[in-house]
N, C-alpha and C positions, 0 to 999 in steps of 0.2 A: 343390844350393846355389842360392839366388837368383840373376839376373841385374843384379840392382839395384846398383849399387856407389856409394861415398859420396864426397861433396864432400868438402874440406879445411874447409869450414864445417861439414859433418854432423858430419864426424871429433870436432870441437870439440865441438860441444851433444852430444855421445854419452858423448866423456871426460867431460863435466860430472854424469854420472848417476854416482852410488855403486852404481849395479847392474851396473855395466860393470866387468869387469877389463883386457881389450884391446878395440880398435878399428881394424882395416886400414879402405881402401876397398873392400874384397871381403868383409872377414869383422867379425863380431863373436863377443867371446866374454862372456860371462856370469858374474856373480858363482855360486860353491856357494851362496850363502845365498839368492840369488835364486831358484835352480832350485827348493829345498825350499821358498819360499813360494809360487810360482807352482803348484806341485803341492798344496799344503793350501788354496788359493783353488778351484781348480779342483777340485778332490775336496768342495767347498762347493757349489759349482753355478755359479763366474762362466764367462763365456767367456774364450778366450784374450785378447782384442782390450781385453775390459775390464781384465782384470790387468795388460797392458802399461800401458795408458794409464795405471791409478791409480799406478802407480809411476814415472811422469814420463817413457813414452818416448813418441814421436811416433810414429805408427804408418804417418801419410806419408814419414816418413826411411825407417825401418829396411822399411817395405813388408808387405802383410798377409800375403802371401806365406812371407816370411822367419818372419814369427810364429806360422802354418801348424806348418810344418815344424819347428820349436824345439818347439813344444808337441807334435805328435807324438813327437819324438825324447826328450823326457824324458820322456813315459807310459810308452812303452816300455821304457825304461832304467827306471822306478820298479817297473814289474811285474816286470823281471826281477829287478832287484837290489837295490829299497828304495830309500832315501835315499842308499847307500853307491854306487849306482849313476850318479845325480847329477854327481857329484865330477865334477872335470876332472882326468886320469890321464893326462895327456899329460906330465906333470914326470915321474914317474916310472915311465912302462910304454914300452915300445917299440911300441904301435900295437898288434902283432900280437892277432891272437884266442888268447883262453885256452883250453888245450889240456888240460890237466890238470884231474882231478877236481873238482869240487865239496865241501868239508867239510863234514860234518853241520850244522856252524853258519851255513855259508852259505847250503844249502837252506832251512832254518825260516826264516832271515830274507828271502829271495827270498819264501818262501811267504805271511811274514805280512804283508809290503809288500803281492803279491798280492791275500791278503786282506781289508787296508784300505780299497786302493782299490774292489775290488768294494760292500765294505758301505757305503762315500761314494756309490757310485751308487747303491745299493737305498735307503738315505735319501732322495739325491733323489727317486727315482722316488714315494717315497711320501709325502713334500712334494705333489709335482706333484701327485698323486692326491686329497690332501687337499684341497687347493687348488681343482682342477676341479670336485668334488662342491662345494663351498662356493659357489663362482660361479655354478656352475650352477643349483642350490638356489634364493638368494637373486634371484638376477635376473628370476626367471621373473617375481616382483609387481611389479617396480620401473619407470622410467621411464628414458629411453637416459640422458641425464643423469646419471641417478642410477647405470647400469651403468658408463659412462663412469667416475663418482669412484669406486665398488667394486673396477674394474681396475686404475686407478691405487695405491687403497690398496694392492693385493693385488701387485703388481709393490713397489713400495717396501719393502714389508714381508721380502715374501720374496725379493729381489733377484731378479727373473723379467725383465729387460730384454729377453733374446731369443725372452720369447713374446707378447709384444705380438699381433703379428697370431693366436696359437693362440688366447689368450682373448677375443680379437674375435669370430673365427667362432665359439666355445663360446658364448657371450651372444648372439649372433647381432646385434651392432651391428659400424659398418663401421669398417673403420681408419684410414682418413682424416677421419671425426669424431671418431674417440679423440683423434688427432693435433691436431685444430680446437680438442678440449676442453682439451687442457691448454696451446695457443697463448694461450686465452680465460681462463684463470684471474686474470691481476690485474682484467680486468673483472669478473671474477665478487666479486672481493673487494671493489673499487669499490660495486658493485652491494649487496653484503652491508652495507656500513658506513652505505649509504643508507636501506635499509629496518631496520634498527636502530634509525636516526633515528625514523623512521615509526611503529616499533613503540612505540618512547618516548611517541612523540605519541599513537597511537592508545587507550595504555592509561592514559592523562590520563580521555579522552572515555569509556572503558569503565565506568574507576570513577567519574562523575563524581557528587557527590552522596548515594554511598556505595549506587547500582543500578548492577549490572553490565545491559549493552545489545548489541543486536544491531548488523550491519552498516548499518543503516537509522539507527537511533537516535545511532549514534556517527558518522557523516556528516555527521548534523542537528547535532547538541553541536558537532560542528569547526568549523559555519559562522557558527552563531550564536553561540557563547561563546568561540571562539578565533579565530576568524576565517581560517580555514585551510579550503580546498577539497581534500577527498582524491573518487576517485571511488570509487563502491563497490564495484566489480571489484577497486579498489589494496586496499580496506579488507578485502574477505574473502581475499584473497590473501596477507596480510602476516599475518590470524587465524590462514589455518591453516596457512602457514609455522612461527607458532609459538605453535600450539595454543589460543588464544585463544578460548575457549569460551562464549556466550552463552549463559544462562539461556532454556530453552524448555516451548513447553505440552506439559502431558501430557496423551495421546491419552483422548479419550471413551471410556469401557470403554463405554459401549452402542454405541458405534460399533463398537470393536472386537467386538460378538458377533454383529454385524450383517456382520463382514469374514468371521466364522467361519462362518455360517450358511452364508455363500456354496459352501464349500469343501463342504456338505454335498449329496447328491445327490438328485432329486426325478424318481423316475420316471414315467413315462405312467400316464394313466386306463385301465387294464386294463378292468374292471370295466362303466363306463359303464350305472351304474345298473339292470346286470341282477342283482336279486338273488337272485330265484327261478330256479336252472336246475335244480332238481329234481336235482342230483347231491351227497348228504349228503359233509363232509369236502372240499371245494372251495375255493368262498367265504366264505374268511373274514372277520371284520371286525374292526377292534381299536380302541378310544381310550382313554380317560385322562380321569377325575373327579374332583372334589372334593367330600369328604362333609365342612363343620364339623359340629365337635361338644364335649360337654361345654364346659368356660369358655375359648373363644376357639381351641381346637386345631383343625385340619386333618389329614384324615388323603386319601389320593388312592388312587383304584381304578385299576387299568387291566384290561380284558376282552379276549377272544377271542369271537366269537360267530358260530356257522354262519350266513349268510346264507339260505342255503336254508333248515333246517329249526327257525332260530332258537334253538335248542342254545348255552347257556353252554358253551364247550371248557374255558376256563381263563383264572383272573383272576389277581388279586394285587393286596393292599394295602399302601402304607407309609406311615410319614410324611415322606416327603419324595420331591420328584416330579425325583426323577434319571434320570440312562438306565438303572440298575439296575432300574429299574420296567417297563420294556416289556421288559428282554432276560428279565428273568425269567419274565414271564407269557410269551415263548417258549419259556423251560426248561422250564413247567409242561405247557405244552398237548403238546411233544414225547417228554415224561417217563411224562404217560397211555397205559399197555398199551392202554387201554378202546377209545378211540380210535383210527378207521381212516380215514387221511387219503387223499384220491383223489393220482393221481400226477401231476396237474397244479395242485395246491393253491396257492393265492397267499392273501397276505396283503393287503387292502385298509386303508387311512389315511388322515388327513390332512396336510397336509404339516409338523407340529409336527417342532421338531427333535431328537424321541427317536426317529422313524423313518426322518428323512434321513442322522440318522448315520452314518459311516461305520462304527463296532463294529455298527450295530446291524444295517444291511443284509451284511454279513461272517457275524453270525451265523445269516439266513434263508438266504444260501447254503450255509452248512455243513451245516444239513438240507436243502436242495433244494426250499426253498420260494420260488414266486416273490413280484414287490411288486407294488402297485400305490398310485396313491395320487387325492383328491382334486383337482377343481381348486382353486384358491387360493382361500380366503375360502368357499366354497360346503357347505355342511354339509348339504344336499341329497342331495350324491353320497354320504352316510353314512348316510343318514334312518334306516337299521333300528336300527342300533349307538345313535346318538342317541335312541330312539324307546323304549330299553330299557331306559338313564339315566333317562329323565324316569318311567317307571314305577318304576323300582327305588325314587327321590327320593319316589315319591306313598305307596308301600306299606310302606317303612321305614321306622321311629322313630330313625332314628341320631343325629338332634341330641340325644336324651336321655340316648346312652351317654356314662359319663363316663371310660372309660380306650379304648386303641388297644384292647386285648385283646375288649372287652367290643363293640365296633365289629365286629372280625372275626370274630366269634362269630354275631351277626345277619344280615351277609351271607352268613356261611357256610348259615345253616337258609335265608335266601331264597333262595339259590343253586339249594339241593336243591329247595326249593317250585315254582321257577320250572322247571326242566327236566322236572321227573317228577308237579308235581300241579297245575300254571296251564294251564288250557285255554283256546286260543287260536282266535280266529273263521278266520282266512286259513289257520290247517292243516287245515280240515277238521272243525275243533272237536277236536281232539287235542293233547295236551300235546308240547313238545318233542320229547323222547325217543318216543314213540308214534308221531310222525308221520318221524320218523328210520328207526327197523324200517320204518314203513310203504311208503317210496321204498327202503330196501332190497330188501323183498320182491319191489313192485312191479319 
């Protein structure tokens, strides 16, 4: 029992409550119907402290103490006995403890009291649960402010008064500014009815003339046509408070492929203009041509070609000059049985962006071929590759074919011309192929 005992004034504001049946200075007794509301608040999730209070008692009279012990003392009695347990049995029982069996009917109703209460807690718990994950979640993008009004929703909503300081540390904001935030709220509403104003104002000068304008342009309108000074920190601040969005340029697509190029990768001059090392299946060389033809079409080669012993490896033509064009003419050269590539073989280029790309150097690694590439702008460091273009351009008629088919038919026979019947002064006067055997044997 408390030590607390009451005034003849307490006495009085005590009687005055409907939840009171008696009142000494040593004791209080409780209405039955208060007990069972006290116990369906509390199996909700409030504290003792708050069910007292919302039902008119002072928690400084009667002591938190005394409100302690009452709410233990009817859990107790609820799990054992239900609501029937509650009752005040002091009118008709003599005190003593019950000595005599339990009825069937008594046990089920003990038990489903029991029951109840348990599943008001597993509720709560899984409230609480729900809650945490929510808070948690959401806060991580937000700004203290804005954790701040989330906690307070989240408390209001779900009556969570006594976890203020848990969902503090969970969001990881302090509790003495949760506490600052809601001391702060009529400023904040203050604050709100102001920039409302402003917003009003602002979307006068946005629409002015029937162009929407940026935070620049609608600064100018306020000062000149309305006469009103806002700064322009107020004006994009109050925009994207609420949403205010000015019409803007759209980005350069040659800029943009110029941001993409970036992203693409340019390795070292391997190479370095040795192109004779006498080693067939090495140094490779590869570019990319235009053959017009027939009325106004384009059709584009792309090559492989041994450095050493000047050997066509593998071409490919299409109409159109994609990265399909270079990864293929690697399918082709890595596809030929005929073909026996040294174990150090690189690919030499220029830095055009079908060989910077990233598919494209992905797939020289998946054969274990290295790169190498030109310096920029210098078509020197390529001379053979380039040297083989300008012959192919002297010795074929391709501006005269007039379909794709009839194009890839001609380079196909020059192709075979040039490896196995074009005799060439720097091999020794030996065709391609010929001088190929011939550094093998060697």
């Amino acid at each position: 029992m408390s030590k607390v005992t009451f005034t003849d004034q307490d006495i009085k504001i005590l009687q005055n409550n409907p939840h009171v049946q008696r009142v000494s200075q040593v004791a209080i007794t409780y209405t039955d119907e208060f007990k069972q509301t006290f116990i369906e608040e509390y199996l909700a999730g409030k504290l003792p402290r708050q069910i007292f209070e919302e039902y008119g008692f002072d928690v400084h009279i009667i002591g938190m103490k005394r409100v302690e012990q009452s709410a233990y003392r009817w859990k107790k009695a609820y799990e054992k006995d239900g609501f029937n347990g509650l009752s005040d049995s002091r009118k008709n029982a003599s005190g003593r403890p019950l000595k005599r069996e339990l009825t069937q009917e008594e046990i089920i109703q003990r038990q489903e009291a029991r029951i109840k209460l348990l599943e008001g807690q597993v509720e709560l718990l899984k409230k609480l649960e729900t809650t945490e994950r929510r808070l948690f979640s959401r806060s991580e993008k937000l700004q203290t402010n804005q954790i701040f009004k989330l906690i307070q929703e989240t408390i209001e909503e779900n009556d969570f008064k006594n976890l203020t300081k848990y969902f503090c540390d969970l969001t990881g904001v302090s509790r003495s500014g949760y506490y600052s935030f809601l001391k702060a709220s009529k400023h904040r509403l203050e604050k709100e009815v102001v920039d409302r104003e402003a917003k009003a104002t602002i979307l006068k000068a946005f629409n002015r003339h029937g162009y929407k304008k940026g935070s620049r342009s609608i600064k100018m309108v306020l000062e000149n046509e309305f006469g009103i000074v806002y700064s322009r920190k107020k004006i994009q601040r109050i925009m994207r408070k609420y949403q205010i969005v000015c019409p803007y340029r759209k980005s350069n697509p040659y800029k943009k492929i110029a941001k993409a190029t970036k992203e693409h990768q340019v390795v070292p001059n391997q190479l370095n203009r040795e192109f004779k090392q006498g080693i067939p299946g090495k140094v490779l060389l590869t570019d990319i041509t235009y053959l017009p033809y027939g009325n106004k079409a384009v059709a584009y080669l792309s090559t492989i070609k041994d450095g050493s012993t000047n050997e066509l490896l593998a071409y490919h033509i299409s109409d159109r000059i994609t990265l399909d064009i270079a990864t293929k003419t690697i399918d082709k050269l890595m596809s030929n049985k005929k073909i026996e590539l040294h174990k150090d073989a690189f690919i030499h280029s220029d830095q055009g962006c079908h060989y910077t790309s990233p598919t494209y150097q992905k797939l020289l690694n998946k054969y274990g071929l290295g790169q190498s590439m030109s310096r920029r702008g210098n078509c020197w460091d390529n001379a053979p590759q380039e040297s083989f273009f300008g012959h192919l351009k002297d010795e074929v008629d391709y501006e005269s074919c007039q379909s794709l088919e009839e194009l890839k038919a001609k380079i196909k026979q020059y192709m075979i011309y040039y490896n196995y019947s074009r005799y060439q002064w720097n091999l020794k006067k030996m065709t391609p192929i010929q001088y190929r055997n011939h550094l093998l044997a060697a």
